[in-house]
N, C-alpha and C positions, 0 to 999 in steps of 0.2 A: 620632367623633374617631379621628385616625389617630397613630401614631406614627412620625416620620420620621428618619433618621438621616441628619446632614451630615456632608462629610469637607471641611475646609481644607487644599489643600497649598503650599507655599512653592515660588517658581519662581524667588527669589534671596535668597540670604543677607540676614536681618531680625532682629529682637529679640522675642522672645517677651513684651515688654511690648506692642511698637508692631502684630504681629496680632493679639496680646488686644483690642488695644482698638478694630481697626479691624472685629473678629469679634463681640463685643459690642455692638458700635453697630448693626452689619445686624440682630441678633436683637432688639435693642430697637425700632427700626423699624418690623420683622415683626410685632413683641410691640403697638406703638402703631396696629398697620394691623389687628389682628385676623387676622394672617394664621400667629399664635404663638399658644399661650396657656399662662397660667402667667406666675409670678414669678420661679421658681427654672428656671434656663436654663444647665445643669450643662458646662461646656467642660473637655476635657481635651489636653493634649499627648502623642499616638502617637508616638512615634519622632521623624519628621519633618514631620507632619502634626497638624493639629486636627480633631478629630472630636465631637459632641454630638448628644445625640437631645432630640427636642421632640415635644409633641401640638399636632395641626393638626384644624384643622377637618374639611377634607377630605384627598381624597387628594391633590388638585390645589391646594391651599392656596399652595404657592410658587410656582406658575405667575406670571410675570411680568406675564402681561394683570390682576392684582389688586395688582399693586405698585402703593404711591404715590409722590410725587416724592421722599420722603423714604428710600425702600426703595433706588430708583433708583439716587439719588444714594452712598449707602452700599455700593454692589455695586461702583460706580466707583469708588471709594476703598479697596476693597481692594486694588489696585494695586500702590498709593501703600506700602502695609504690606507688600510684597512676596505677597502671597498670591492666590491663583485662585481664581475663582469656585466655590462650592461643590458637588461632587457630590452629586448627593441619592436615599435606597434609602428607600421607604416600608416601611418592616418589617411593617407590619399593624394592623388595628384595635383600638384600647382599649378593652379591654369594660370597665374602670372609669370611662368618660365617659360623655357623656351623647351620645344623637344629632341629627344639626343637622335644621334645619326643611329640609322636601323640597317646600313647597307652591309651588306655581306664582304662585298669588295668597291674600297673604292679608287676610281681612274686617279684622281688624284685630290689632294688636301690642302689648305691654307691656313697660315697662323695668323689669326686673326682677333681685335676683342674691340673695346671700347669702355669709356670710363660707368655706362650704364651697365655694364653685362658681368656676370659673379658665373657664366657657365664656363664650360672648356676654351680656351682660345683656340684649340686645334679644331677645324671646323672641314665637313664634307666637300670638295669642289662643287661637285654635282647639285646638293641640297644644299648645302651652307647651315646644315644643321650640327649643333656641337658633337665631337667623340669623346666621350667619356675619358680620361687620362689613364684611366686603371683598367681600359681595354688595350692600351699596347705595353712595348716592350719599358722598362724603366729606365726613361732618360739618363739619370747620375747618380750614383751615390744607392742606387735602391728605390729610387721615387722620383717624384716629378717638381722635385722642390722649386728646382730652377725653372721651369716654365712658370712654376705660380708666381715665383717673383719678377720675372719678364710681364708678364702681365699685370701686377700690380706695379710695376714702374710704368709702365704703358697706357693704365689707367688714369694713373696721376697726371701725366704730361697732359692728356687727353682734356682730362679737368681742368688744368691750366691755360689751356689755346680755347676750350668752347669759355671760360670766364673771365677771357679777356682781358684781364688787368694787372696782372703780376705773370712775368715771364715768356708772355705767350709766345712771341717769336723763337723764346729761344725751342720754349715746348714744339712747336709745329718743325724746327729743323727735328728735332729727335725723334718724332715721328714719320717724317716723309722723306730723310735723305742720308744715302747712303755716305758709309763712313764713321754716322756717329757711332756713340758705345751702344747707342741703344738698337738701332741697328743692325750692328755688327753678334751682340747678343743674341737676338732674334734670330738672323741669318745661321750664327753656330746652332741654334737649336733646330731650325728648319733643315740641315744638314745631318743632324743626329738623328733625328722622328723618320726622315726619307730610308740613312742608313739601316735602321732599327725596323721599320714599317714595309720596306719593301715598295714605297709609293711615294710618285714624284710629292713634293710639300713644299708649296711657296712662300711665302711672306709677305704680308698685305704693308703696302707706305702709302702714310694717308695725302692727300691732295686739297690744300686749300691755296687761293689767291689765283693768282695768274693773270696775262692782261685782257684775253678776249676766249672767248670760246673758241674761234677760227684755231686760235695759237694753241689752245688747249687740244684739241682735237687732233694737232700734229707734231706733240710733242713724241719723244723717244726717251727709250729704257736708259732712266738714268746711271743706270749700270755699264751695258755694253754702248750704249748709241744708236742702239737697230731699232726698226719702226716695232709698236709692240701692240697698236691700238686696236681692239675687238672688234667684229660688225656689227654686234649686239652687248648691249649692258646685260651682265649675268649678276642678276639676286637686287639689282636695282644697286648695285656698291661696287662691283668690278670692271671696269670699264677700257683698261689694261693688259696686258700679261705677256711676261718673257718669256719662251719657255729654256729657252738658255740660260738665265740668270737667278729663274723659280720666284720672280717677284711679281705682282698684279698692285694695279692701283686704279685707281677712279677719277672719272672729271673732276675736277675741280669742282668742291660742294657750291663754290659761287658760281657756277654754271650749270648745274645739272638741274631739270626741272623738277 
């Protein structure tokens, strides 16, 4: 991941509400296309200019040939807020992210995140490294709205069940078991990205509780029923996988050493 810094300048007298908001909308765009990442998208007023830094996937992340019509349309509209197109300095890479997937072709994919992780949830089988969302085809609508929101739901629940104290049970069903809404989401997207992408894509359900390791070890795909369990943990997290069903899960975190 890179860090980018944009500068907004004003090319006629405007309101520091009305480019707020027209500066805001392109970054949420960006933010809904995968071509942003992150929730917190910090804008400050220089002098006579806007300026903000952001992590990007890549270096070439704002490159226009990855805008959707919604990025598009928001770039034109700065205009309207008296403001110019963004100048943009890649400052350099974040070595507190993670790195994007670099494979040419991959076997196959997992939708996958967690309440720490601001990268793609769409992740490599193979590496387990995130793919960029404004390297494939556009889930809905023109962008990848829905998958940011699947994952920011996902996130939250996540947050819920690791702090224990409000919700948690119900949080851990919405992550690990088939049927819920939140599941059932996931699954319609892992169906769409396979469609679209050409490449199996599974769905990661997370695993916590359980009574013994033994029972952990010979559980089945709570989907079909069929045995599902790996001879090897892959990435230290997968420890599961259907491939009838396209879902993968992991020991039980209270068992796993």
């Amino acid at each position: 991941m890179y860090q980018v810094e944009l500068v907004f300048e004003c090319f006629r007298d405007t309101t520091i509400s009305a480019a707020e908001r027209a500066i805001n909308h392109l970054l949420n765009c960006w933010r809904y296309n995968g071509q942003v990442l992150g929730r917190e998208l910090p804008l400050i007023l220089n002098q006579a200019q806007f300026e903000c830094r952001l992590i990007c996937p890549e270096q070439e992340s704002l490159h226009p040939q990855f805008n959707s019509p919604q990025v598009n349309q928001a770039l034109s509209q700065l205009s309207d807020a008296g403001v110019l197109r963004p100048k943009q300095k890649v400052l350099g890479r974040d070595l507190n992210s993670d790195d994007i997937d670099t494979c040419d072709t991959r076997p196959w994919q997992v939708l996958y995140t967690s309440y720490l992780q601001a990268c793609s949830p769409l992740r490599c089988g193979e590496h387990f490294t995130p793919v960029p969302l404004y390297r494939i085809p556009a889930v809905a609508n023109g962008d990848h709205k829905q998958v940011i929101k699947w994952q920011e739901d996902w996130a939250a629940c996540d947050q819920l069940q690791m702090n224990g104290s409000v919700l948690e049970h119900k949080a851990v069903e919405q992550l690990g078991s088939p049927g819920t809404r939140l599941y059932r989401r996931g699954w319609d997207l892992c169906k769409r990205i396979e469609y679209l992408t050409k490449i199996p894509t599974y769905l990661y359900l997370y695993r916590v509780g359980g009574e013994s390791l033994e029972s952990e070890q010979q559980r089945r795909c709570p989907s079909c029923g069929e045995p599902w369990p790996l001879n090897e943990s892959q990435h230290d997290v997968i420890d599961f996988r259907c491939d009838n069903c396209r879902l993968v899960s992991n020991l039980s975190w209270d068992f796993k050493k």
